[in-house]
ZASE-398342 format. One record per residue: chain; residue in one letter; residue number from 1; x, y, z of N, C-alpha, C in turn. Coordinates in steps of 0.05 Angstrom, whole numbers, plus 32768, in hexadecimal, padded with zeros to 4 digits. Each point is the difference from the previous one (the first is absolute). Example, Ala and Ser with C-alpha at 12.3 -4.5 7.8 and 13.67 -1.06 7.14 Angstrom:
<atoms>
c,r,k,nxx,nyy,nzz,caxx,cayy,cazz,cxx,cyy,czz
A,a,1,8108,7F8E,809C,7FEE,8018,8000,8012,8018,8000
A,s,2,7FF9,8015,7FF2,8010,8018,8001,7FF1,8016,800E
</atoms>
This chain:
<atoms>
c,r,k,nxx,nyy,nzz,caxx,cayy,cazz,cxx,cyy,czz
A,x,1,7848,8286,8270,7FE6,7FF3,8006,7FEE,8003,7FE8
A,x,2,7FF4,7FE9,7FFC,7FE7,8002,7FE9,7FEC,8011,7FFE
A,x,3,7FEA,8009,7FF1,7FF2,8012,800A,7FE8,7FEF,7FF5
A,x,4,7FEB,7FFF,8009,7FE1,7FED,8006,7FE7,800F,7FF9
A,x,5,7FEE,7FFA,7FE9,7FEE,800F,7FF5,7FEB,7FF6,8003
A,x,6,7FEC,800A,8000,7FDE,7FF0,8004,7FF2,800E,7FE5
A,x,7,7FEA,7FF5,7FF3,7FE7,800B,7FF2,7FF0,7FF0,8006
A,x,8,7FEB,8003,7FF3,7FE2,7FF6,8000,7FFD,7FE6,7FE5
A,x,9,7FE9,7FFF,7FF2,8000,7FEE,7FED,8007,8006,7FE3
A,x,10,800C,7FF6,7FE8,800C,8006,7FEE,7FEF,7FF1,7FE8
A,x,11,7FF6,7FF2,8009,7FE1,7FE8,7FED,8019,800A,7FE2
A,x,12,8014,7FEC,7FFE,800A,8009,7FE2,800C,8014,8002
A,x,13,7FF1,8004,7FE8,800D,801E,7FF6,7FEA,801A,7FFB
A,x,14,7FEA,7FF7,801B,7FEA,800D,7FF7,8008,801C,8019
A,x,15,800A,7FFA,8018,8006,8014,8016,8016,7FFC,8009
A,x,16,801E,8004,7FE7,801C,7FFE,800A,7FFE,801F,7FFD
A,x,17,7FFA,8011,7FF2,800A,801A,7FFD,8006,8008,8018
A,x,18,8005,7FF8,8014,8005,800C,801B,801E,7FF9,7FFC
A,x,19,800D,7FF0,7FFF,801A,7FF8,7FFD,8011,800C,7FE9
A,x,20,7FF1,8011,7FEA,800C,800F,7FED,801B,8013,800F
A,x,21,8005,8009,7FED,801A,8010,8012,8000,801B,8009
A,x,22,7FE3,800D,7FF4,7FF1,801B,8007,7FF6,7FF7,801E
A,x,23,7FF9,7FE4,8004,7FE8,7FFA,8017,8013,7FFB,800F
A,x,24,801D,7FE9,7FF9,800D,7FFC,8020,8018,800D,7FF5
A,x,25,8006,8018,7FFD,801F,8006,7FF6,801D,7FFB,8016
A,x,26,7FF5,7FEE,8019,800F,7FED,8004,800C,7FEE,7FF3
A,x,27,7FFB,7FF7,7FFB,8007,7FE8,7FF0,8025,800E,7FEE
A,x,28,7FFF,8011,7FF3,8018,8005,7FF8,8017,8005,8011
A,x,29,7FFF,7FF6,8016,8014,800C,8015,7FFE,7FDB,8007
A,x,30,7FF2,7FED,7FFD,8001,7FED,8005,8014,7FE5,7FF3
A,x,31,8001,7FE3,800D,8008,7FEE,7FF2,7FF6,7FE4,8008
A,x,32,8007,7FF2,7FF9,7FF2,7FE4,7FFA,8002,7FF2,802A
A,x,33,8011,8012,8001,8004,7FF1,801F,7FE9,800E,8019
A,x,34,7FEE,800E,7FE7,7FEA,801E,8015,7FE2,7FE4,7FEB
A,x,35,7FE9,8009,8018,7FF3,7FEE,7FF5,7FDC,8015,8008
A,x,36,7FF3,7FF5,7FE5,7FE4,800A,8011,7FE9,7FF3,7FF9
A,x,37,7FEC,7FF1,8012,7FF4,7FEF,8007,7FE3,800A,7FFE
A,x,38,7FF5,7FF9,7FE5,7FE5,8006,7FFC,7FEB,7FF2,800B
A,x,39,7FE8,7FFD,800D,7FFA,7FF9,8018,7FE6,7FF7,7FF4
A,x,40,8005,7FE9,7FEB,7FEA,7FF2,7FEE,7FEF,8005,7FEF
A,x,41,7FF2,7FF1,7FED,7FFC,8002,7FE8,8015,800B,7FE9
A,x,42,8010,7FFE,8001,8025,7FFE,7FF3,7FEF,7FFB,7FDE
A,x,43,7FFC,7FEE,8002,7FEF,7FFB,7FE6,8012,7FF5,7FE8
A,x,44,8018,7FFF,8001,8019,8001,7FEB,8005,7FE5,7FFF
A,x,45,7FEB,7FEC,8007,8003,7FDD,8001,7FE3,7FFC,7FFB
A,x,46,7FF8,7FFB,7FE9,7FE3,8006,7FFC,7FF4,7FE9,7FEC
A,x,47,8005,8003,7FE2,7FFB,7FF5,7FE7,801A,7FF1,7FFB
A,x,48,8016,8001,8007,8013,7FF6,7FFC,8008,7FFE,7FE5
A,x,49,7FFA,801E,7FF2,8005,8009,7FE0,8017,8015,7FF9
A,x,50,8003,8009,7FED,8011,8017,7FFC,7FFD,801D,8011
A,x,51,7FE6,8005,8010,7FFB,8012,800A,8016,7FFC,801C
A,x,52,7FFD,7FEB,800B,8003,7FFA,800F,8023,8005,8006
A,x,53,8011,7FE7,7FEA,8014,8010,7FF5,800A,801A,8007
A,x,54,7FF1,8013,7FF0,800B,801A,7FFE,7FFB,8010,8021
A,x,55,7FEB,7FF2,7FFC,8002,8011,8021,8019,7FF8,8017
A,x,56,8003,7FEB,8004,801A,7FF1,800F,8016,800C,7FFB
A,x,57,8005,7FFE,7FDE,8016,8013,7FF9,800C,801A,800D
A,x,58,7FE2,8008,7FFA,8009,801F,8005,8003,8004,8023
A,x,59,7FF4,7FEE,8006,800E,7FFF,8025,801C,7FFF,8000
A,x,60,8004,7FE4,7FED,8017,8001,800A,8017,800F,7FF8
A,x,61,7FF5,8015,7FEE,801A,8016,7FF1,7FFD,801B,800C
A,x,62,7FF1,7FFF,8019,7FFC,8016,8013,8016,7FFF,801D
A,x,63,800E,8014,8004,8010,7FFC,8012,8000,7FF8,8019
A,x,64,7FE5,7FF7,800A,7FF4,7FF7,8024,7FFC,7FE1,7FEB
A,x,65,7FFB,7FEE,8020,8002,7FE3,7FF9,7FE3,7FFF,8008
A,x,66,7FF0,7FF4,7FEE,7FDF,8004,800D,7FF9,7FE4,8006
A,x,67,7FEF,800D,801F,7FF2,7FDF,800E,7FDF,800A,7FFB
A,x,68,7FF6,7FE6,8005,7FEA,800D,8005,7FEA,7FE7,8015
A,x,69,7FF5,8005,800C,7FE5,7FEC,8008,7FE8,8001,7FF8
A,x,70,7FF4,7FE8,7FFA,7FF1,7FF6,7FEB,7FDF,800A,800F
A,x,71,7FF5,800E,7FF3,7FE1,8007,7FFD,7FF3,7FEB,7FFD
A,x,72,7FE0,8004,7FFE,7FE9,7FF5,7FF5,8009,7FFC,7FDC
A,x,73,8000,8015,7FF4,8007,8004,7FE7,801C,7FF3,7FF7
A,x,74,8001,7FEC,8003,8012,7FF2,7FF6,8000,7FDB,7FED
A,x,75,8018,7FFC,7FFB,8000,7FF1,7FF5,8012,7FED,800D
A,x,76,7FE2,7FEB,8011,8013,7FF3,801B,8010,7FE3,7FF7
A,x,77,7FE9,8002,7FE9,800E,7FDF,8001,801C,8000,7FED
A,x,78,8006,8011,7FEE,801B,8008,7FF9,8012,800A,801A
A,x,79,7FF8,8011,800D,8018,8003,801C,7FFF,7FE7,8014
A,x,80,7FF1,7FEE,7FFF,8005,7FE7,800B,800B,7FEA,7FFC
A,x,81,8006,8000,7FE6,8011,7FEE,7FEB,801F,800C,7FF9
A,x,82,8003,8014,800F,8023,800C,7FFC,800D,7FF2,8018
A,x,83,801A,7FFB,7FF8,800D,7FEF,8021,7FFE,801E,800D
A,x,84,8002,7FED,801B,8003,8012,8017,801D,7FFF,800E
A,x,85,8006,8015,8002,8020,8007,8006,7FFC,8013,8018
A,x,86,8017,7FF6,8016,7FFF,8013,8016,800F,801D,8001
A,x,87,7FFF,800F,7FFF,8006,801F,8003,8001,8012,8012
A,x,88,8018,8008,8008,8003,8019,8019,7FE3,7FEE,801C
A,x,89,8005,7FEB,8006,7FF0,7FFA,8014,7FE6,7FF4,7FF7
A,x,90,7FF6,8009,7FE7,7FDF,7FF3,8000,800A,7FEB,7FE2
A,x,91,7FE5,7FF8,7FFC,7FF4,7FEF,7FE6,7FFC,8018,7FE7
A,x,92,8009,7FF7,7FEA,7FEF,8011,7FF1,800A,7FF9,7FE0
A,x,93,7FEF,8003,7FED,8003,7FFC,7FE9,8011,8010,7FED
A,x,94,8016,8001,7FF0,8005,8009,7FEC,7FF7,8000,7FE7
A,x,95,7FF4,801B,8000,7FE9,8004,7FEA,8019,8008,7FDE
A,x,96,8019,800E,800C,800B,7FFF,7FE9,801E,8015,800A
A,x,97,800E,8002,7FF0,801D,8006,8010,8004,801A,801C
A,x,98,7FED,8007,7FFE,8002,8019,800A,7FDF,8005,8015
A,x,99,7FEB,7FEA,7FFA,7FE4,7FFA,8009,8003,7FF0,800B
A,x,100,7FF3,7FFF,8024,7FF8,7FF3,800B,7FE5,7FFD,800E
A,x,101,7FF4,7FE8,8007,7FEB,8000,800B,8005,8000,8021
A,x,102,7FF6,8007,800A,8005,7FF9,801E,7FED,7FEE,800A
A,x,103,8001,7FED,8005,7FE3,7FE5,800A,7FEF,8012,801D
A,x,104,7FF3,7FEE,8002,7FEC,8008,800B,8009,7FEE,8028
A,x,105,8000,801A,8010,8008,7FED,801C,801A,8004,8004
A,x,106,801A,800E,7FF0,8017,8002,8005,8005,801A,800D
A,x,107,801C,7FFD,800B,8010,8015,800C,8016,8001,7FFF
A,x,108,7FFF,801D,7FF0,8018,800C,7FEB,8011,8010,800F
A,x,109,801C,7FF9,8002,8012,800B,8007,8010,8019,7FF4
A,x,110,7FF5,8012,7FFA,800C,8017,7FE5,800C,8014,8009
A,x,111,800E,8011,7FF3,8002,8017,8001,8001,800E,8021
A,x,112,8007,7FE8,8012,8009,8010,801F,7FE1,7FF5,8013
A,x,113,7FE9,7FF6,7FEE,7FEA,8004,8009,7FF3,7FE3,7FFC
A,x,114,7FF1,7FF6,8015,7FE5,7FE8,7FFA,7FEE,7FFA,7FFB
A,x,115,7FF5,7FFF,7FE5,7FEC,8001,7FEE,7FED,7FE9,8003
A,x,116,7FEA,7FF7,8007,7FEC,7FEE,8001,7FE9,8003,7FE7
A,x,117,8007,7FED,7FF6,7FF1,8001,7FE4,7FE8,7FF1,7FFD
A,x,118,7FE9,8009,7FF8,7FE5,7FED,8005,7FEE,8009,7FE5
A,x,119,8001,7FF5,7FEB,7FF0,8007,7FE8,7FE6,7FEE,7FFF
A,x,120,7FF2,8006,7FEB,7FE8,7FF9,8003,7FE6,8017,8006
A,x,121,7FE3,7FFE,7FF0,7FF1,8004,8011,7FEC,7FF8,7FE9
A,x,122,7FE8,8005,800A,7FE9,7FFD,7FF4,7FF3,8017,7FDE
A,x,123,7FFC,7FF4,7FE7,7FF5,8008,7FEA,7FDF,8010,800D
A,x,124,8004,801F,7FFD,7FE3,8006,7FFC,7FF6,7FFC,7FDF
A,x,125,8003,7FFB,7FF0,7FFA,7FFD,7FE2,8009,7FE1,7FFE
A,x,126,8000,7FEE,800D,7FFF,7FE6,7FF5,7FF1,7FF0,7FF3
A,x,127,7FE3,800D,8000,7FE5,7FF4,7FF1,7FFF,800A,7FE5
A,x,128,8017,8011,7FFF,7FFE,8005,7FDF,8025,7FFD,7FF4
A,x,129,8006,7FEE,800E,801B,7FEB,7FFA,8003,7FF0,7FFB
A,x,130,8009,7FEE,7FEE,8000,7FE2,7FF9,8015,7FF4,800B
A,x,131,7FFE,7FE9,8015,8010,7FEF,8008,8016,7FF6,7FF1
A,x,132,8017,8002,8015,801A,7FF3,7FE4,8007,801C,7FEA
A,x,133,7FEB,8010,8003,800D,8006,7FE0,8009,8028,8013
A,x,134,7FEC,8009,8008,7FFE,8015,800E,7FFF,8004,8022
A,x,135,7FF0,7FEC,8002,8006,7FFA,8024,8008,7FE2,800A
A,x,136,800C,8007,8012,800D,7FE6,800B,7FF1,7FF8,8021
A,x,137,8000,7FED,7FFF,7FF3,7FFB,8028,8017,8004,800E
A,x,138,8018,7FFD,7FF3,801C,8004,8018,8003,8018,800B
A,x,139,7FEB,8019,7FEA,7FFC,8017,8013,8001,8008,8022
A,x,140,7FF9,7FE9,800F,7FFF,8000,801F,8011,7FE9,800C
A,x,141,8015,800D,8013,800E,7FE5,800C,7FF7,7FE5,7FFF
A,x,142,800D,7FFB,8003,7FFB,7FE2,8010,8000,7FFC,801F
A,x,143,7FF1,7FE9,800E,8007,7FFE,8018,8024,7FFB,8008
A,x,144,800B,7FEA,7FF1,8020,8000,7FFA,800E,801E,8008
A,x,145,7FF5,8013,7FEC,8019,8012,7FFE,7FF5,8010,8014
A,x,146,7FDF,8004,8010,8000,8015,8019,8012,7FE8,801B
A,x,147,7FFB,7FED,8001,8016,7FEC,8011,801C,8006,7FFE
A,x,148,8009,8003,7FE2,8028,8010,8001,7FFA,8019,8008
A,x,149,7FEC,800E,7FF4,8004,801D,8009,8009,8001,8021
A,x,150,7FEF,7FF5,800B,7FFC,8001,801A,801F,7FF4,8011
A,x,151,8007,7FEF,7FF4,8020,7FEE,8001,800B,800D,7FFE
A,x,152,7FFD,8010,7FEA,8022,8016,8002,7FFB,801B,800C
A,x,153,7FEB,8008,8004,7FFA,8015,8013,8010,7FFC,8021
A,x,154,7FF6,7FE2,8004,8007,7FF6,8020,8019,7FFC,7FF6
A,x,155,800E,7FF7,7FF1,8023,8002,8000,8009,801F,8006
A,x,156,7FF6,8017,7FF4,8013,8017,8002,7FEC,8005,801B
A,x,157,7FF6,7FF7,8017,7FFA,8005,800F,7FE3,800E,800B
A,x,158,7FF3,8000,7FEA,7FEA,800E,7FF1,8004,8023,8001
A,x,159,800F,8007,7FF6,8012,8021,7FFD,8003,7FFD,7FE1
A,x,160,7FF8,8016,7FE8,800D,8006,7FEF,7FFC,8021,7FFF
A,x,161,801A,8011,7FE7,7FF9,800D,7FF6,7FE4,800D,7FF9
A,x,162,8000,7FF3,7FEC,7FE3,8008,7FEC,7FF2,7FE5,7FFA
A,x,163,7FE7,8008,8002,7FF0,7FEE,7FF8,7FF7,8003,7FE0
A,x,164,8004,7FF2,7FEE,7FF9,8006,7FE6,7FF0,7FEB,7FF2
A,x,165,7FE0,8011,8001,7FE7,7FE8,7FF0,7FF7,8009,7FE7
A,x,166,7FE6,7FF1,7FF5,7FFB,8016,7FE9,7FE2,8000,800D
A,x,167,7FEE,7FEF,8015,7FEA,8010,8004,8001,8008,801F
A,x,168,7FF8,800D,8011,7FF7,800C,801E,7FF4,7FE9,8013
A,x,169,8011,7FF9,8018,7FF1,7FF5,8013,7FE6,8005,8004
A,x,170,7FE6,7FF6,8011,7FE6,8000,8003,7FFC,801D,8008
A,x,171,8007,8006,801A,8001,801A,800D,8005,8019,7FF1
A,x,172,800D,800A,7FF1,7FFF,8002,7FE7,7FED,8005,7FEB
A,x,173,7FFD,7FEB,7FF9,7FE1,7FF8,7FEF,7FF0,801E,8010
A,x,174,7FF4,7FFD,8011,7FEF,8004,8011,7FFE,801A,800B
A,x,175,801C,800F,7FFD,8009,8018,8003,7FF0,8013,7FED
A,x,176,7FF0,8012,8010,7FEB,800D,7FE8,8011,801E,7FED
A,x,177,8022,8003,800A,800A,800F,7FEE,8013,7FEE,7FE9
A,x,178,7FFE,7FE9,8006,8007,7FF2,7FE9,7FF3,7FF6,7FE6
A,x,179,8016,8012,7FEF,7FF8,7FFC,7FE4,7FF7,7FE6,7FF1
A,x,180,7FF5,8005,7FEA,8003,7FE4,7FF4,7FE6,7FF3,8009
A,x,181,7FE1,8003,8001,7FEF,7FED,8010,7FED,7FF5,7FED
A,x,182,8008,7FF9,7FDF,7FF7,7FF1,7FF8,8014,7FDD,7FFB
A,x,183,8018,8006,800B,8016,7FF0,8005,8000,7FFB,8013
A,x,184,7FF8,8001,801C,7FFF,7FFC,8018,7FEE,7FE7,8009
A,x,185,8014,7FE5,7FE8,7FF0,7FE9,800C,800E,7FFA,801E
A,x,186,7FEC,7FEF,8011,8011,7FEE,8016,7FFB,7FEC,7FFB
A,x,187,8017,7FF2,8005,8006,7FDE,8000,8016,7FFC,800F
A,x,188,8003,7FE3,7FF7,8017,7FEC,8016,8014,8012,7FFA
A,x,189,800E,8009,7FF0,8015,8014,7FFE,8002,8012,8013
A,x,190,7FE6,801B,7FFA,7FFC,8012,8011,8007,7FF5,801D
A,x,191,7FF1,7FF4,800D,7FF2,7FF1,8015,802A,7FF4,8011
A,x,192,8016,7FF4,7FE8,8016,7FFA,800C,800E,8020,8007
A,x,193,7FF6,8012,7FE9,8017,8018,7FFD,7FFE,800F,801F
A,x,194,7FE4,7FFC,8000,7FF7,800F,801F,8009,7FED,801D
A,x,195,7FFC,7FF9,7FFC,800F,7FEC,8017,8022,8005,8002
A,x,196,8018,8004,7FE2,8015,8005,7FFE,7FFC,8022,8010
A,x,197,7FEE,800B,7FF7,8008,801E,800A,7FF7,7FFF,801C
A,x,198,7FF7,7FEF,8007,8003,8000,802D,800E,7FF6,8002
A,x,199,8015,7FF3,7FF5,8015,7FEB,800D,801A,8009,7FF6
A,x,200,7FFF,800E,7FED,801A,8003,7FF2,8013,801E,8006
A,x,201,8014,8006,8002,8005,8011,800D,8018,8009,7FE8
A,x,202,7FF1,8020,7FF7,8009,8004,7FE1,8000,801C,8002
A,x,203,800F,800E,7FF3,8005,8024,7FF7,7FEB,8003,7FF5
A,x,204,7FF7,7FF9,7FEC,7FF1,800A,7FE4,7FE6,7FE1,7FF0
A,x,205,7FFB,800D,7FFD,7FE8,7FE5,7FEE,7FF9,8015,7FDF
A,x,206,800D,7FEE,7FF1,7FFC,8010,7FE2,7FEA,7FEA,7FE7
A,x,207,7FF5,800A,7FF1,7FEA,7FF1,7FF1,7FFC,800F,7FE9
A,x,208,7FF1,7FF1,7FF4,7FFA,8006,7FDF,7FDC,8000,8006
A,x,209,7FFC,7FF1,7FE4,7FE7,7FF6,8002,7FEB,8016,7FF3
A,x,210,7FF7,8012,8017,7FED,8006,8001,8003,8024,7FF3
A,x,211,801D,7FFC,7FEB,7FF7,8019,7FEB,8000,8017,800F
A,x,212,8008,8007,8015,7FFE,801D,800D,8021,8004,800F
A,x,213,800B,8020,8008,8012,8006,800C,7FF4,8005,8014
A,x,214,8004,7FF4,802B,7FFD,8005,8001,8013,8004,8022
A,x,215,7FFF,8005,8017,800F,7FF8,800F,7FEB,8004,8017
A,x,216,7FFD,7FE9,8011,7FED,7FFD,801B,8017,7FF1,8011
A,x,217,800E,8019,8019,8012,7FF3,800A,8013,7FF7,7FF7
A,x,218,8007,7FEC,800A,8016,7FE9,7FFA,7FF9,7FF4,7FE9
A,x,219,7FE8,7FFF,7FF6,7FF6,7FF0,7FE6,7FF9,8012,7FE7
A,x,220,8011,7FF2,7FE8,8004,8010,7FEC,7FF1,7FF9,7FE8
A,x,221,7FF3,8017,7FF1,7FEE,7FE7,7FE3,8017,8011,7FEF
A,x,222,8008,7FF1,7FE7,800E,8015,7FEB,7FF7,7FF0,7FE7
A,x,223,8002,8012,7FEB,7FEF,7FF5,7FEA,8014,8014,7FED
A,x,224,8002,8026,7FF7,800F,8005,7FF5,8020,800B,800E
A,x,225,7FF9,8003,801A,8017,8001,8007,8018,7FF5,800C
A,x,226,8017,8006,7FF7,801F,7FF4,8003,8007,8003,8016
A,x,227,8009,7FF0,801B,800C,800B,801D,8017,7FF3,8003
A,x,228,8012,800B,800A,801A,7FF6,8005,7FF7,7FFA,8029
A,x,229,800B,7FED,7FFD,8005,7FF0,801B,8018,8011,8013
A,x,230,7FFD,8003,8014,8013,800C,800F,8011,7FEE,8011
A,x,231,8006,8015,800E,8012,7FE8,8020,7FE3,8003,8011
</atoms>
């Protein structure tokens, strides 16, 4: 059986040191058929320059096969322009031999387990971003992709695994031991994620975003730390 990894955000190469081999010394016991799923702002599809390049590279000469779902901090309209190819059950982009994107609304068949993937959320620093070049509007779903989300949720019966976003349903938001409350916008996003968490019937809810480790219940924030997925 495969073995299934989670982190937080990696923006580049500005907060991978978690994935070093001091930080997950997993990874050397691993192989390309073990995978771990950084939970937005990936950042490694950006300028579409030599940085960019090297960073991919070095994913892909690392022994786990890395996915990831797409943050605010991204570069949407380059992951929107890669074909879309179907994979272990969902949609998702191949970012490069060994990199994948996971789309936004799918459900991932992996490693023994059913992964619901929902990227996206809202820029707190967007007023000091330039359109096209540093921020993108594709930052927040579309009506389209919360409509599949919702489609392939009602196919697997509305039951998964894990739920895997990069920002926190509303309720959430709102939770006064939750971290992160200069990032704690609500919108149409928020507003669907919360509605998914009364209807959806799930082990775990894991997220990025909001820069903190932290665990409330069933709902997980991770930012430097590595978790392996269980049974």
């Amino acid at each position: 059986m495969c073995r299934l990894f989670l982190t937080g955000d990696t923006h580049g190469d500005h907060d991978w040191s978690k994935l070093n081999t001091k930080s997950f010394p997993e990874q050397k016991e691993l192989n390309k058929d073990d995978y771990i799923v950084v939970l937005g702002d990936f950042g490694a599809v950006w300028s579409l320059d030599k940085t960019d390049k090297y960073l991919l590279s070095n994913y892909c000469k690392r022994n786990f096969t890395t996915l990831f779902i797409d943050g605010n901090h991204e570069n949407h309209d380059a992951l929107d322009a890669l074909p879309v190819a179907v994979w272990n059950g969902g949609k998702v982009h191949k970012v490069a031999d060994s990199v994948y994107h996971l789309m936004r609304g799918q459900v991932f068949e992996l490693c023994g387990k059913t992964l619901f993937t929902m990227g996206g959320a809202e820029s707190s620093d967007k007023e000091y971003r330039k359109p096209g070049i540093s921020w993108w509007s594709r930052e927040l779903p579309s009506t389209e992709e919360c409509e599949e989300a919702a489609a392939n949720l009602a196919k697997h019966g509305g039951k998964v695994d894990y739920v895997l976003t990069h920002c926190a349903p509303e309720a959430m938001l709102c939770a006064q031991n939750m971290p992160g409350v200069e990032m704690r916008f609500q919108n149409g996003l928020t507003s669907f994620l919360d509605t998914l968490a009364q209807t959806v019937d799930f082990k775990g809810w894991y997220f990025g975003h909001y820069h903190e480790d932290s665990d409330l219940g069933k709902y997980h924030l991770l930012f430097n730390r590595v978790v392996e997925l269980g049974d």
